[in-house]
C-alpha positions in Angstrom: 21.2 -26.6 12.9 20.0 -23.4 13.9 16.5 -22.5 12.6 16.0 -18.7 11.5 12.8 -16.9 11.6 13.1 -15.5 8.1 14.2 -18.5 6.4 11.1 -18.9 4.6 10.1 -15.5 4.1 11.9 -14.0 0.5 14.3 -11.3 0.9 14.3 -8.3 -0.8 18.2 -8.4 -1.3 17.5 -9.5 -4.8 14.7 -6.5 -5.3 16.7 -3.5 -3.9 14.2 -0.8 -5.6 11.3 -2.5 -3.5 11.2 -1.0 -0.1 9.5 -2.7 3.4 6.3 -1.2 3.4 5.9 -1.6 -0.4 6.4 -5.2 -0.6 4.0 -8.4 -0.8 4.8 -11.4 -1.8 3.4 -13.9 -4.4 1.6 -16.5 -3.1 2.5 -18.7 -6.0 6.1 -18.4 -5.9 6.9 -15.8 -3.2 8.6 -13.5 -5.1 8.9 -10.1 -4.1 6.4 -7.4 -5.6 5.2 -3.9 -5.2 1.6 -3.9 -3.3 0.0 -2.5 -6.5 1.0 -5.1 -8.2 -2.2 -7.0 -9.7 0.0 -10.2 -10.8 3.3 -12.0 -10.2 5.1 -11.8 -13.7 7.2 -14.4 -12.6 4.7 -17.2 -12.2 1.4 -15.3 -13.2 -0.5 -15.2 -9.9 -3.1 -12.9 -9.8 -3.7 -11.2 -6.6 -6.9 -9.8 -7.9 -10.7 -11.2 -6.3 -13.3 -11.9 -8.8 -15.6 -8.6 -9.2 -18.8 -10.7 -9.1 -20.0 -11.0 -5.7 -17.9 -8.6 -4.3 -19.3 -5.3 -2.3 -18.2 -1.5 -2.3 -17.3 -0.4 1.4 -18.4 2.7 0.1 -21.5 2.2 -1.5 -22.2 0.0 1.8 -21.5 2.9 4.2 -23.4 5.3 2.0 -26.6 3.4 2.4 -26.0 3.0 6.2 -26.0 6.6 6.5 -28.6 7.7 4.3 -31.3 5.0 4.4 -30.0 2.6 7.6 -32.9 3.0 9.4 -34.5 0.9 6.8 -31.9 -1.8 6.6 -30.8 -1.4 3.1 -27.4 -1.1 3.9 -27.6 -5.0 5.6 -29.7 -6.4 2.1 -26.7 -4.9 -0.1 -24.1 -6.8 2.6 -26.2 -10.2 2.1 -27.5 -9.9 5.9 -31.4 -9.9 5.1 -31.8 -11.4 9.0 -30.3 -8.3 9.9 -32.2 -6.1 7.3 -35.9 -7.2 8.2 -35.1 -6.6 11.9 -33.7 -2.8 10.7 -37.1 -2.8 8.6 -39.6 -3.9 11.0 -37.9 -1.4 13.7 -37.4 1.8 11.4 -40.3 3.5 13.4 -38.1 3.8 16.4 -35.6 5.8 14.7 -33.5 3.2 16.4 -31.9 1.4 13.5 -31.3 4.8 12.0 -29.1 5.8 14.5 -27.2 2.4 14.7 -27.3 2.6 10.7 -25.3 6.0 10.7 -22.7 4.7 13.3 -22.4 1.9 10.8 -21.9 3.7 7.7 -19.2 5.5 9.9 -17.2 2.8 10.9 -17.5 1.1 7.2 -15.8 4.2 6.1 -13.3 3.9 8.9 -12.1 0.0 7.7 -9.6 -0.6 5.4 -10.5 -2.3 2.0 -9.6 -5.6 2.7 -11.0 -5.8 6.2 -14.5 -4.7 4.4 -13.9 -7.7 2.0 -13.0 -10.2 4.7 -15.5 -9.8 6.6 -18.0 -9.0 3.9 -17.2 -10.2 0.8 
């Protein structure tokens, strides 16, 4: 028995109007879908996080670049380690300039990397 690579991966034979890089898949019942698609109308799946708790990658970078050197920026990500040291250091213009290069690099990740890695 020969064992195939894509065996349990769906095909998109049955969805011709979906193309490669428009596909994901439902977790639920692996059905093929468009990546906009919010839920799997076959099973019902949502694909969608819960908005409470989550954090703008946006409103995150924002604050690194206009008020890093005080550590807001790492309060809003839930890192208040992180933000008293920024705080107690904000004299040294230090944590200002590491604070800009963050708010860069926030703006730089995609979406979901923001929320994997902070929520």
């Amino acid at each position: 028995m020969t064992h195939d690579a894509t065996h349990h991966e769906p095909h998109l034979d049955h969805e011709p109007h979906l193309k490669e890089g428009e596909t994901k898949y439902c977790p639920g019942c692996g059905k093929a879908l468009h990546v906009s698609a919010v839920a799997c109308p076959a099973c019902g799946a949502s694909f969608e996080r819960p908005l409470l708790g989550s954090r703008n990658r946006v409103i995150a970078a924002l604050l690194a670049i206009f008020l890093g050197g005080f550590g807001i920026h790492k309060f809003y990500l839930g890192q208040k380690g992180w933000g008293l040291v920024y705080l107690l250091f904000f004299w040294t213009v230090i944590p200002g300039i590491v604070g800009f290069i963050e708010g860069i690099i926030y703006l730089c990740m995609s979406d979901e990397r923001f929320t994997e890695k902070y929520g």
